[in-house]
TITINU-470762 format. One record per residue (C-alpha): x, y, z; residue in three letters. Coordinates in steps of 0.001 Angstrom, whole numbers, plus 500000, padded with zeros to 6 digits. Layout:
N
XYZALA;...
This chain:
231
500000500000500000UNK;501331503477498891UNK;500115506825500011UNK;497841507379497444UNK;497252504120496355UNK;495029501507498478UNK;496060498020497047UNK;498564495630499049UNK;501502494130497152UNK;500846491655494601UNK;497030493142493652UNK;498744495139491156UNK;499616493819487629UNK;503383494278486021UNK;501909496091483701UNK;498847499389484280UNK;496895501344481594UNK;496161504742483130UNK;493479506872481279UNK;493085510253483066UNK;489549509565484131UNK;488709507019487357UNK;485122506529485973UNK;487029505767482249UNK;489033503064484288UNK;485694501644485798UNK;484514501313481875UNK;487634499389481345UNK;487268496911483295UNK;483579496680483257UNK;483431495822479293UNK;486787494493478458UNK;488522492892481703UNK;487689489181482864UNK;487744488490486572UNK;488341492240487141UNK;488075493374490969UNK;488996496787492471UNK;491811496837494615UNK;492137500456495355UNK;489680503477495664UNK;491625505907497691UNK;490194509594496624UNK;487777508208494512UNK;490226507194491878UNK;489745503657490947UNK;492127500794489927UNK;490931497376488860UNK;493205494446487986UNK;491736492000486298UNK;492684489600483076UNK;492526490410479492UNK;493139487452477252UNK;494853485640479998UNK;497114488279480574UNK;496676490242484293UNK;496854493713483482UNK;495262496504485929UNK;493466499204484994UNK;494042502544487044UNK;493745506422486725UNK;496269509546486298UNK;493773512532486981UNK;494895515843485609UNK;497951517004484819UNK;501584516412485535UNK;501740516452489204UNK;498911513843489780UNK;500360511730487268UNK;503719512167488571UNK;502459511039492092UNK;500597507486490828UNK;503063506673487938UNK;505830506780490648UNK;503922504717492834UNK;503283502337490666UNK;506497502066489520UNK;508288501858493115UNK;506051500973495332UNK;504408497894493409UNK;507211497360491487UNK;505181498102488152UNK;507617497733484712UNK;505368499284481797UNK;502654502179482141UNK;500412503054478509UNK;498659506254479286UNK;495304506586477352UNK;494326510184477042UNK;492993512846474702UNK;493968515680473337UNK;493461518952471392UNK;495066518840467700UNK;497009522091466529UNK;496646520569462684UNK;493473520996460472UNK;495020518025459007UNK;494833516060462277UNK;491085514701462540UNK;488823513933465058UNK;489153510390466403UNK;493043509708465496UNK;494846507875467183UNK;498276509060468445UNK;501296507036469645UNK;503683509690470921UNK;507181509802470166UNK;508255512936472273UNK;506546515207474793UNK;507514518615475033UNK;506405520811478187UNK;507441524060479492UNK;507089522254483267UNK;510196521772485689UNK;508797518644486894UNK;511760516345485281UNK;514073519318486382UNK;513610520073489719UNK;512352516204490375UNK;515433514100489285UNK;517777516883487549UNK;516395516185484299UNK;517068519133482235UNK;515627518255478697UNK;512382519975477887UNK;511610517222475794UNK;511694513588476075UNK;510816510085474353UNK;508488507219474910UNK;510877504689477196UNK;511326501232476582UNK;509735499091473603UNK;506467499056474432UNK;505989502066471983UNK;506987499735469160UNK;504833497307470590UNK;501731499369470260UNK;502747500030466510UNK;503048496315465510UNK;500544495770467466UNK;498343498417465152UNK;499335497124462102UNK;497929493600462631UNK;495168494931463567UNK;494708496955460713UNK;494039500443462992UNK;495430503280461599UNK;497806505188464286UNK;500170508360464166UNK;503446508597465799UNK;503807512165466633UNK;505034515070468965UNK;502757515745472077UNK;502798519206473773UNK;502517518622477387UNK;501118521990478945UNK;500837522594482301UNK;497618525185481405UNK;494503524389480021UNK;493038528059479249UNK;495792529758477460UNK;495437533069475230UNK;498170532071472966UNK;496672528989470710UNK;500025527449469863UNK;503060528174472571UNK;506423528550471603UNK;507448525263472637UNK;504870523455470585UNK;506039525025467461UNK;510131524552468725UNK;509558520507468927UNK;507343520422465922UNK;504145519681468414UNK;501037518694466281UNK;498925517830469289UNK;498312519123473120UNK;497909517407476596UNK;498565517871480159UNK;500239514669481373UNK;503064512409478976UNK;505995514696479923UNK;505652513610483787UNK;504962509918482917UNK;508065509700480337UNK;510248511437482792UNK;509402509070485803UNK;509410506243483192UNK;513422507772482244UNK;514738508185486136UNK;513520504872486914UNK;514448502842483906UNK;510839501531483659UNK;508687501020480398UNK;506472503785479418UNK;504007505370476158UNK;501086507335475797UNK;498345506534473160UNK;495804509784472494UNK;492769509981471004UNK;491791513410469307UNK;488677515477470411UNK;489038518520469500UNK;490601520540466898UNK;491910523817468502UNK;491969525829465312UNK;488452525661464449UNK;486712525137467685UNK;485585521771466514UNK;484709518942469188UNK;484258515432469153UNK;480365514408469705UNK;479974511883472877UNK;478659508905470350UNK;482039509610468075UNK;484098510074471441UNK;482976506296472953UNK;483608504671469906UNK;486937506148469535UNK;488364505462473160UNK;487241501779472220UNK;489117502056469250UNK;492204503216472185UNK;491224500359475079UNK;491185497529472524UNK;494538498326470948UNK;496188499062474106UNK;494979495852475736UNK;496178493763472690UNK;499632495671472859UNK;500474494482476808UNK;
């Protein structure tokens, strides 16, 4: 049992799937999990391990932003000895040309934050997907026949901004925005552990343009299933 985390050693699988939202976690393991019991509900965020295709995998959440996925990616990762975290988010698209409902496997995360700085001396503003899983979730695409994009990720620390494209986005060639990757990759990089983030678009920040809540299920299924089949 961690601080912010309620299971005991051993209820947590080697490998977690964190979307932001606990209630998105619930989903998870409701419609795609066998044998899937909560083992944690501290603060009302959930996290269910359970088996997908024989395979134990547990199903948690990040909540918002950097710091609070800072705090349960490092948990998992030390305290229940955790080797590969897939973050499934959304995110806001800078690109006309970047629809509604792609899919995103990111290959950097650029942030403004001092998270990685001030937390291990990390002084990159931007950093890479760690380990193989990353390639994983592109084979793992292919065979499946779902289409996927490996691109930059912004990772801001602001959600209302006046300025619709920062300069850090346009330095690292950003084509999408989100609030939590950078923290996860830079845990994932002091601690030698596996980590990726998969995205889902809903919303395109040029035009205003937002992804209806039929479009948006079907979508994050799209996300869940090839996630799952990656781990």
């Amino acid at each position: 049992m961690s601080i912010h985390i309620g299971a005991i050693r051993g209820e947590i699988a080697k490998t977690v799937l964190l979307p932001g939202d606990p209630l998105r976690a619930k989903y998870i393991s409701d419609n795609f999990l066998e044998k899937s019991r909560e083992v944690s509900n501290i603060r009302g965020i959930h996290f269910f391990t359970g088996k997908y295709k024989e395979k134990e995998v547990t199903i948690g959440a990040s909540g918002m932003g950097i710091p609070s996925m800072g705090i349960y990616s490092y948990e998992l990762y030390t305290e229940y000895e955790v080797d590969t975290i897939i973050r499934m988010g959304t995110c806001g698209s800078y690109r006309l040309e970047i629809g509604l409902q792609d899919l995103i496997n990111v290959r950097l995360a650029a942030s403004e934050s001092t998270y990685a700085r001030y937390a291990f001396g990390i002084e990159e503003e931007s950093l890479s997907y760690q380990g193989d899983i990353y390639h994983k979730i592109n084979t793992t695409a292919k065979s499946l026949g779902t289409e996927i994009r490996t691109l930059n990720v912004h990772t801001s620390d602001i959600f209302y901004r006046p300025d619709p494209e920062p300069v850090i986005a346009k330095k690292y060639a950003c084509d999408v925005v989100e609030m939590e990757t950078f923290g996860l990759f830079a845990n994932a990089k002091y601690l030698k552990k596996n980590a990726a983030s998969i995205l889902s678009v809903t919303d395109i920040l040029p035009t205003g343009e937002i992804m209806s809540a039929k479009d948006r299920e079907r979508s994050l299924n799209q996300m869940i299933t090839l996630s799952l089949e990656s781990v």
